[in-house]
Structure formats: structure tokens, C-alpha cells
C-alpha positions in Angstrom: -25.1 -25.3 50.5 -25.9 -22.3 53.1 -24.2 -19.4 51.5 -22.4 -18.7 48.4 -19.3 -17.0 49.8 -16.8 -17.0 47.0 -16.5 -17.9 43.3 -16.1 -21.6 44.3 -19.5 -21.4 45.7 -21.0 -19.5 42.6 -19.3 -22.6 40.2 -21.0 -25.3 42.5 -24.3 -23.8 42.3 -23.9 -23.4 38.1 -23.4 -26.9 38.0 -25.9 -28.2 40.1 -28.3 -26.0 37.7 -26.9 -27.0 34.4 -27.4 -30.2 36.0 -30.7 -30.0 36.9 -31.4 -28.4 33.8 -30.3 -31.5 31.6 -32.3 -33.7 33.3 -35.4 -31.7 32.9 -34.3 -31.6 29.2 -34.2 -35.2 28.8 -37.9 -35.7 29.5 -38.9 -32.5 27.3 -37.1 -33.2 24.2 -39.3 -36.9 23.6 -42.2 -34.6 23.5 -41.0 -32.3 21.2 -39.5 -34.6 18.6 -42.8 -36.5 19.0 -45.1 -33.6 17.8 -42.5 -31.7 15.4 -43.6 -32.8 11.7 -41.3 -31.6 10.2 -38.7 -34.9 9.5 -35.6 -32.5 9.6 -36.7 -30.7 13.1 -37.8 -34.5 14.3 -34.5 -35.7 13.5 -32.7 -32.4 15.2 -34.7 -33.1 18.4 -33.8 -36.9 18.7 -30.1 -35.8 18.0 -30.0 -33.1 20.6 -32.0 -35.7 23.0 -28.5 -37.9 22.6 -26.5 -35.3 23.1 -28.1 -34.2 26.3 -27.6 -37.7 27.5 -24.3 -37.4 26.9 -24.3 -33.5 28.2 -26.0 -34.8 31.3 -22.6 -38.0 31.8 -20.5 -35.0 31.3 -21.7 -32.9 33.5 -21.3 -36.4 36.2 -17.6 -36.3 35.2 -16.9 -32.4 36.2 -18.6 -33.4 39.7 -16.5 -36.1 40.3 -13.4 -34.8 39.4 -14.5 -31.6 41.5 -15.4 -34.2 44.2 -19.1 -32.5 44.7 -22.6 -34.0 44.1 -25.4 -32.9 42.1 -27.7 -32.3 44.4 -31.0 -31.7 44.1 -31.2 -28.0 43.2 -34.2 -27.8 40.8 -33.1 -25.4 37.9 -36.5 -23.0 38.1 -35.6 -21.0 34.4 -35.3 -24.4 32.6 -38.6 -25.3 33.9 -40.1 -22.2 33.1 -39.0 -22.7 29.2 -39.9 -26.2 29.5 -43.3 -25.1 30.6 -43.3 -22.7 27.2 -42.2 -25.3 25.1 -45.2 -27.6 26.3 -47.8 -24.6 26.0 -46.7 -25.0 21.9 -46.7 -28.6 21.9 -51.0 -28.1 23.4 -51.8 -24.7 21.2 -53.7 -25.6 18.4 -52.3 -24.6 15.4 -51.1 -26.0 11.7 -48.6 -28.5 11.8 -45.9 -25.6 10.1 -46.8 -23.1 12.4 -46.2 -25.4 15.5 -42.9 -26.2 14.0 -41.9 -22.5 13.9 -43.2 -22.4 17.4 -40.9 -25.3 18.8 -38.1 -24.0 17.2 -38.6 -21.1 19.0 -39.4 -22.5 22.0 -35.8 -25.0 21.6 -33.8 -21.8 20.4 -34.8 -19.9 24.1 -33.9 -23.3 25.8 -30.3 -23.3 23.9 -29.8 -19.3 24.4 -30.5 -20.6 28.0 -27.9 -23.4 28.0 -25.2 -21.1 25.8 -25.0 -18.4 28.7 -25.0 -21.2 31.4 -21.7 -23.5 30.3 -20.1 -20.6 29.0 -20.0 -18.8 32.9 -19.3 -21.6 34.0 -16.5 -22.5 31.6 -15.2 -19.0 32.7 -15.9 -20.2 36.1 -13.4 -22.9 36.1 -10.8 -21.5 34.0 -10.7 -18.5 36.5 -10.1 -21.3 39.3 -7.9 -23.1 37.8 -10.0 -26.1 37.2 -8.4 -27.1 33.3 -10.3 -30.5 33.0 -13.8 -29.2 34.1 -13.5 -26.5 31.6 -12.4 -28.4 28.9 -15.7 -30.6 29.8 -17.5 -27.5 30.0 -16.5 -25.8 26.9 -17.0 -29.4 25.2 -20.8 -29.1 25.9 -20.5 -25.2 25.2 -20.0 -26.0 21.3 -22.5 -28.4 21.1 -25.1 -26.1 22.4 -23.6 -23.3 19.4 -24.4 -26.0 17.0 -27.7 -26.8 18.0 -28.7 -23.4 18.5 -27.1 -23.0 14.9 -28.9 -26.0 12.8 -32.4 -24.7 14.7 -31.3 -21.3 13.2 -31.0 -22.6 9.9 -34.3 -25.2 9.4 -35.7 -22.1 10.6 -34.5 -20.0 7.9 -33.8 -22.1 5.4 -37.8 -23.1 4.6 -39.8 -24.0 8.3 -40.3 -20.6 8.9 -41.7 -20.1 5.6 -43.8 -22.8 5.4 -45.6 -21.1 8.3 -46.6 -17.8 6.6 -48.5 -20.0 3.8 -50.2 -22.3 6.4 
């Protein structure tokens, strides 16, 4: 793609980053569920891991029913959280704190993915594009819900553990 001349443009370009983004996901999230020890925050990590998976096939659906291909557009922001998320998983630091820090580190990767499918769930209600955005919106809530149970292991005791490592 040369220029981005119109809102169409703008939607093909989201997509080919969320895209980008999920794939770069997939290979972060072993890594994370793999040092969390916290059982509860493992198990989060693993079930966010299969919902990416399934994020990622969704994402393959809009594209074909759009009739466009992903690309290879390299989403730069989810690299740069990515990047974060793996300075936590080498800092050395009690096993609680570096749960509190991956939380963390998986809450600014959600926030990320939360403002991304929800433009571009605008994005293809504003063109007209029903079945993408219904795809769309579809991964939209499961980002609010992971976002959400992060939010709440957090509160509820990993965060507290942490202040009497």
C-alpha cells in the first residue's frame, strides 16, 4: 500500500497491525506463562495464548471476507511492549514481584489491543462492513475480559503479595 487516501485505506492498515500484532503475541505469551508463578496468572496466560490463536483465525476471516491479505506490516508498538514484557521476564526480582511486573506488562499489551479493535470496529461499522465488525467487536470483548481478570489477580492478592516479598 502506497498511500493511505481514504478511511478504507486507514481500516486496511489497522488490520494488517492487529494482525501483525497477534502473531507477535503468540510467541510472547509461552514465555510469560512459563515464568509467571503464580498458578492463577499461569493459567490466565495459557488462556489468553488460546484466545489469541483464535483472535489471530479471526482476524484471517475479516481479510477474506474483505478480500485483502495480511501483509507483512510489522506492528512496531506491539514489539516495543513485547520488548518490555521480556525485560520483566530477565529482571531479577522475587517470584511475586515479577508477577506484579507481568501483569503489568500484559495489562499495557491489552490497553494496546483494546484501543486497536475498537477503531477498527468503528472503522468497519462507519463503512458499512457488518460482518467484519461483528468479528471485530467479538475479539474487542475478549480483550475487556482479559484486561479485566489481569485487573483483578492483581487486586485481589498478586499485587499484595509483592509489597511483603
Amino acid at each position: 500500500m502506497d498511500k493511505l487516501k481514504n478511511l478504507d485505506d486507514l481500516f486496511e492498515h489497522e488490520l494488517k497491525d492487529l494482525y501483525s500484532a497477534e502473531k507477535q503475541l503468540l510467541e510472547a505469551l509461552p514465555k510469560m506463562a512459563k515464568t509467571a508463578s503464580d498458578p492463577q496468572l499461569k493459567q490466565a496466560f495459557e488462556k489468553h495464548l488460546q484466545e489469541t490463536e483464535g483472535q489471530k483465525e479471526r482476524l484471517e476471516q475479516v481479510f477474506e471476507l474483505l478480500e485483502l491479505k495480511p501483509g507483512r506490516k510489522k506492528c512496531e508498538a506491539m514489539a516495543g511492549l513485547i520488548e518490555e514484557g521480556e525485560n520483566m521476564i530477565d529482571e531479577k526480582a522475587t517470584p511475586e514481584v515479577k508477577d506484579a511486573g507481568l501483569i503489568a506488562s500484559a495489562q499495557r499489551i491489552e490497553h494496546y489491543e483494546i484501543a486497536g479493535y475498537g477503531t477498527a470496529a468503528h472503522y468497519a461499522h462507519r463503512l458499512g462492513k457488518k460482518d467484519a465488525a461483528k468479528l471485530l467487536e467479538q475479539t474487542l470483548q475478549e480483550e475487556q475480559k482479559t484486561d479485566t481478570l489481569l485487573n483483578d489477580l492483581a487486586k485481589s492478592y498478586i499485587n499484595q503479595k509483592a509489597m511483603g516479598a
